[in-house]
N, C-alpha and C positions, 0 to 999 in steps of 0.2 A: 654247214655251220657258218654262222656270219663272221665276219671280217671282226668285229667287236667283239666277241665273245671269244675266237680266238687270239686276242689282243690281248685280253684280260686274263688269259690263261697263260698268254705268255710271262708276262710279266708276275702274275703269282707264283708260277713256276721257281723263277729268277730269283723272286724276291725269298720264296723257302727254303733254295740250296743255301743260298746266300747266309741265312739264318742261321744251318745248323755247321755251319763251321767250316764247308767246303772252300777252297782256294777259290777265288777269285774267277779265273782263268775257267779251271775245272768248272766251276757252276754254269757261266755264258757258253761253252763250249757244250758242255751236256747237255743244254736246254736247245740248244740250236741245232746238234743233232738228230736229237728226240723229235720235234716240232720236223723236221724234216723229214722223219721216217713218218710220221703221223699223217702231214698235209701236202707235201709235196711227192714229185714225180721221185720213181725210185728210182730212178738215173742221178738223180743230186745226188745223192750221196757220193757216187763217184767221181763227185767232183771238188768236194772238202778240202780235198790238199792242195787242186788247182788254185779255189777262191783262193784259200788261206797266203798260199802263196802269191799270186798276182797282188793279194791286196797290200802286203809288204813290201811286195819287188819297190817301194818308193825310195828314191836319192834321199829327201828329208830324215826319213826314217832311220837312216844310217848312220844320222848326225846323235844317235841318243846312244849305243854304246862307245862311243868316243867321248860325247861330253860327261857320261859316268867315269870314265879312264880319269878323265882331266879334275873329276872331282874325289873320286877315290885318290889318287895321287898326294893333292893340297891335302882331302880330310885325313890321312895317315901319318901326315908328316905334323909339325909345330907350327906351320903354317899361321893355324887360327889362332894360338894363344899368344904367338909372336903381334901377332893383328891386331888382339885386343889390346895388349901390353903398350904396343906404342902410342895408339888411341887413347889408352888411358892417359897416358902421361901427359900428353897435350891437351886433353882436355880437364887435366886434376883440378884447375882453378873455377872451369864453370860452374857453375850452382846444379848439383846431381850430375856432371861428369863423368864419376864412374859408369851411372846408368845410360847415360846418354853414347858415351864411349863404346859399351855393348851394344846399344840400337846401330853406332854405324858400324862395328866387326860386325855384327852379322849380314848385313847390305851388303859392305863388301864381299864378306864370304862368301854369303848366298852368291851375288853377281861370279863369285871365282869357279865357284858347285855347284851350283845350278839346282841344289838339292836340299829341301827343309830338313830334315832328320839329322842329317851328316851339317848342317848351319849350328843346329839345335844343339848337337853330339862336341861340336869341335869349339866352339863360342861358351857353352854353359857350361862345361869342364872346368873350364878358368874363371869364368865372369860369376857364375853362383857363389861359388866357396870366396871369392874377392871381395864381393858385394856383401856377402852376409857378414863376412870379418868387418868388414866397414859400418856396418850397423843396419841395412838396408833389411828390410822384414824379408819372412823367406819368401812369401806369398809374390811381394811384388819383384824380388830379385827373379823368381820364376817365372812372372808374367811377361818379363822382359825379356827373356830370353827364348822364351815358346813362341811370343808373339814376331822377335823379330826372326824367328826363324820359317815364319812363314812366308817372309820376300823371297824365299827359294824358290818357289813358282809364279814368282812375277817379275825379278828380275831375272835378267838374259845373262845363260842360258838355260832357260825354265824348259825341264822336260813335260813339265804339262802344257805348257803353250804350244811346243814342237807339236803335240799326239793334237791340240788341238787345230792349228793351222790345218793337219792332213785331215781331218774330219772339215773341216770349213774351206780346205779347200781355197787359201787366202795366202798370199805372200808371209813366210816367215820370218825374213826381214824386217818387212812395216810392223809386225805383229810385234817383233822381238823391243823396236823402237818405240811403239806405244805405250810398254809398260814402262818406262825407262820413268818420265816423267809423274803417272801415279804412284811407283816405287820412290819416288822424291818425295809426294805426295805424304804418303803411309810414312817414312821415317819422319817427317815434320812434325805428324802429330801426334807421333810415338814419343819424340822427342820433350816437345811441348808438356805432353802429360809426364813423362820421368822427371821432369824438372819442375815441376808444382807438383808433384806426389813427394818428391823427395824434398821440398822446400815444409812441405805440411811435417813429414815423419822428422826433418832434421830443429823444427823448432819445439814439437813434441820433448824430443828429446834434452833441448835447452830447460824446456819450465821443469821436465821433471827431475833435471838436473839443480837447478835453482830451489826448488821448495822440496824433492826429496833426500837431492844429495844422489840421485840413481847415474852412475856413468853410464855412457853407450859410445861404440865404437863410432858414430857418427861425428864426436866431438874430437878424435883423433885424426886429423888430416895429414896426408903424406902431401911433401911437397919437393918437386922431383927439379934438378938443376938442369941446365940447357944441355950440358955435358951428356947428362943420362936421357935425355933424351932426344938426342942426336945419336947416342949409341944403339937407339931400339930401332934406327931407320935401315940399316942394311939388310937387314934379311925381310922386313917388308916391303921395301920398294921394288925387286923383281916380280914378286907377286902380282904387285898392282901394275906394276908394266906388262906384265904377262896380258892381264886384264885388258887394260888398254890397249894395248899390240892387238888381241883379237875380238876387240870392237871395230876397230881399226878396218882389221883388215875385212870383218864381214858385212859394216856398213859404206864402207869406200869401194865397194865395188871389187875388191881385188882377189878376193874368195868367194866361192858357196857356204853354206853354213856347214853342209858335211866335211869338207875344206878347213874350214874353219875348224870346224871340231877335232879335227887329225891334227891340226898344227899345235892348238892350245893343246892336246892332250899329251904331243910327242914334250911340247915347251916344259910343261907341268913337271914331267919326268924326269927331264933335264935339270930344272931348277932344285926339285928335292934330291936330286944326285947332288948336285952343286953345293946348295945351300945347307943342307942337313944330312948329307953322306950318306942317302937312302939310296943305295947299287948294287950292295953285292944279291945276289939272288935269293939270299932270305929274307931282306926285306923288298924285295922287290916283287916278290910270291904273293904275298898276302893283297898286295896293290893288283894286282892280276885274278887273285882270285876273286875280291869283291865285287871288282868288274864286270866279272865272267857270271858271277851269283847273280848281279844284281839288273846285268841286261838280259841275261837267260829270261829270271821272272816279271821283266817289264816287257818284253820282246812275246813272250808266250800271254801276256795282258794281251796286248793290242793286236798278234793275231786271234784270239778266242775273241777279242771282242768284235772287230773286222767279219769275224763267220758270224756271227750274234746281229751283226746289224744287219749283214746279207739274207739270211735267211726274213729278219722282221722286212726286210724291204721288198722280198718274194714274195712274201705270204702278203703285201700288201696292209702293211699294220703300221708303220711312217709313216707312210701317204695319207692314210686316213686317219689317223690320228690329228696329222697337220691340218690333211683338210677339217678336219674337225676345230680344230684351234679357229682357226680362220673362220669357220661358220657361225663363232658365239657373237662374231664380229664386236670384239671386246674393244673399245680406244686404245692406241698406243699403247699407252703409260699403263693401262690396269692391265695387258699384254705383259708387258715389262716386269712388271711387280711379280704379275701371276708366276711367269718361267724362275726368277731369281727365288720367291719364296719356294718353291719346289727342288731347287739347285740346292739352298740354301736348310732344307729336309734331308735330300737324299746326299747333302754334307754329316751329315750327323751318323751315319752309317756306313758309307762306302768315301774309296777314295778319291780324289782329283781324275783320278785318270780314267777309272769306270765309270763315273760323272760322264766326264766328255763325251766317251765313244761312244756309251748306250743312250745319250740323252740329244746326242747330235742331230741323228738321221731327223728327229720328232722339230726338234724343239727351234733351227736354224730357220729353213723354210720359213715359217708362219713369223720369225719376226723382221726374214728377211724383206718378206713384202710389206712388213708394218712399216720399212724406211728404214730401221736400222741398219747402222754400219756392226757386221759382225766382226773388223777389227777392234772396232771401241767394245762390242759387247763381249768378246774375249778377254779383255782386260776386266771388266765388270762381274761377267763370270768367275774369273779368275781370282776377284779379290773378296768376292763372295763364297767360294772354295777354301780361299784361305781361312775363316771361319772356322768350318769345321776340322780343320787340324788343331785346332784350341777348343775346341767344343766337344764334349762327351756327347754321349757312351761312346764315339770311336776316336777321335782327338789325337791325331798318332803322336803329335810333339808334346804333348800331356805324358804320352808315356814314356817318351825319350827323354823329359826334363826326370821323370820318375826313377829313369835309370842313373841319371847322371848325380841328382843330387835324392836320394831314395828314403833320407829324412824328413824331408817337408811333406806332410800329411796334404793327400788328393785333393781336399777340400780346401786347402788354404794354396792349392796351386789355383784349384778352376775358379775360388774368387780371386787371384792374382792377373788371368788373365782378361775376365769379364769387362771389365772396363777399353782393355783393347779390341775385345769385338765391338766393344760403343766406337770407334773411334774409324775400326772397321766397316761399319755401317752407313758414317759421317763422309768417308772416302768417296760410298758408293754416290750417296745422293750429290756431294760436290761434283764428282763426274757426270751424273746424269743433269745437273745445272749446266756446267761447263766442260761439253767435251768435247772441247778444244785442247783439253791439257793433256789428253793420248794424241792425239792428230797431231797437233804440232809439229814436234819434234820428226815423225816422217813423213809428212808435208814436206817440208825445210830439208831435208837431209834427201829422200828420194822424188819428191814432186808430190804433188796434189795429182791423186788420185791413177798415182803409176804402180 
């Protein structure tokens, strides 16, 4: 049987488990079995627990249940609402404010968790119910808060950037610093649009206040004294020291990112002891166990996916696939288009991180001879990922705003965040004009090209 046609079985294989409800993990792990006992020697089999394990044995990889610690921690405690709270306050006078004030709690937080869901979960608890009281429609208080809860995977420390460094094989550092600047990027024009969306909906609500007589909470503005908001800086400012201490220490040289990850997680623990009296050991259970939950099922992700790409790179299905990429001898740029519009599909069903693993082996090679820098295209990947967390049918932060605030009807979330994938898409082409705005900054910080 040719190299194609088992290719093509593979991947239907994949793509059927996947379909009918199977875990993740369980699907790539049965498919790469199967396909083994099929096409390869029967000696492989007894060597499943070797691959599985050698391909984990990585130092990086060690860095991802630490920086879930460090985010479970923050996302349990008040952390985010304290976050938002004091954002609010300083920014009450800009024009959409409140909105704008949740695009940066959630930067920051993402930047503290590293995690969209727990961004999403800990940010729109507070910011939805705040915003709607305010008069902000629910649609777009939603859109705001799924949307910014997607710099969970592109500001550091993004576990999807980690899984994807060890598939490419690229400094985590530079990688970690490239997103820095498009994660500035994305808040600006997140920004931009809450505050001409909220200028439109707030003069709305003048005329029809003027000719119908109709009040809305947008014409009651709270307006908060220096006093009160100088009292909402103590318990944020560790946090965001926290933050900065382990940028600090993982871009200055002075830690590894696994290093880094143990310090921020032990710091985290310490500060919610500190700050919010979370110690004695019943709340400190819960912070351990979501840990324990949620690297088990990230950890058993990336090794089934690890045996998934072993097995496709045995059987010879990578390679020639690449080499097939490479034989349409397509330009650059229709290269470029082609991989993102395919990322930007197989966004709409699976998540970030089975993206990466299973789309790696294929999809790096062939753009890596087209010229591209696959730190820049990590970050472009990445924020074309971000996408499908706000895009159905799978849109995980669609269904955590769903949870969070479970009034606002599906349909007036997915048109709240639509306009943030337009904006989402605008990111990408600015980078692909100028991408110089990921390089930069580790240029400047570790060297060109170290």
């Amino acid at each position: 049987m040719s190299v194609a046609s088992v290719g093509m079985m593979y991947g239907a294989g994949t793509l059927a488990l996947m379909f009918t409800g199977m875990p993740i993990a369980f699907a790539l792990g049965l498919v790469a079995v199967l396909f083994m006992m099929g096409f390869m020697p029967h000696e492989a089999l007894d060597t499943v627990t070797q691959n599985v394990y050698e391909e984990m044995a990585s130092i990086t990889l060690l860095s991802i249940p630490l920086f879930i610690l460090k985010g479970a921690a923050i996302g349990r405690s008040r952390a985010g609402g304290d976050l938002y709270s004091a954002i609010h306050a300083w920014l009450n006078r800009v024009p959409g404010g409140l909105g704008i004030a949740n695009v940066f709690a959630c930067a920051l937080f993402a930047a503290m968790a590293g995690s969209s869901p727990a961004t999403c979960s800990a940010i729109g608890a507070a910011g939805i119910p705040e915003m709607r009281a305010r008069g902000y429609s629910p649609g777009f208080a939603a859109g705001i808060i799924a949307a910014g809860g997607t710099l969970g995977i592109l500001l550091p420390p993004s576990i999807t950037m980690i899984l994807y460094a060890v598939a490419a094989q690229i400094s985590l550092g530079r990688l970690f610093l490239a997103g820095i600047m498009p994660g500035v990027l994305l808040v600006t024009l997140f920004c931009i649009y809450t505050a001409w969306k909220f200028t439109r909906e707030f003069r709305a609500a003048e005329v029809a206040f003027r000719e119908h007589g109709t009040t809305s909470a947008y014409l009651d503005r709270k307006v908060y004294t220096l006093k009160e908001k100088t009292e909402m800086l103590p318990r944020v400012l560790p946090f965001v020291t926290l933050l900065l201490g382990v940028m600090v220490a993982l871009y200055g040289g002075y830690a590894t990112p696994s290093e880094t990850a143990g310090l921020g997680g032990l710091l985290a623990l310490v500060l919610v002891a500190v700050v919010y009296g979370l110690w004695r050991p019943g709340q400190i259970t819960p912070i351990l166990k979501v840990t324990l939950k949620e690297s088990t099922m990230l950890m058993f992700i990336v090794g089934m996916s690890l045996l998934y790409s072993y097995v496709m790179s045995s059987l010879q299905i990578s390679q020639s696939a690449a080499e097939w990429i490479v034989g349409l001898q397509l330009s650059r740029w229709v290269l470029l288009v082609s991989v993102l519009l395919l990322v930007m599909g197989l966004g709409f069903f699976l998540p970030p991180v089975s993206i990466i693993l299973m789309t790696a082996p294929i999809l790096l090679p062939p753009l890596k001879a087209a010229g591209f820098d696959l730190i820049w295209f990590g970050i472009v990947m990445t924020i074309v990922m971000e996408m499908g967390l706000i895009h159905p049918p799978v849109g995980l932060n669609i269904f955590v705003i769903r949870n969070v605030a479970p009034d606002i009807p599906l349909g007036k979330v997915i048109r709240g965040v639509l306009p943030f994938v337009g904006l989402m898409m605008l990111a990408v082409l600015i980078l692909c004009l100028v991408p110089q705005i990921s390089s930069w900054l580790p240029d400047l910080i570790l060297g060109a090209g170290s």
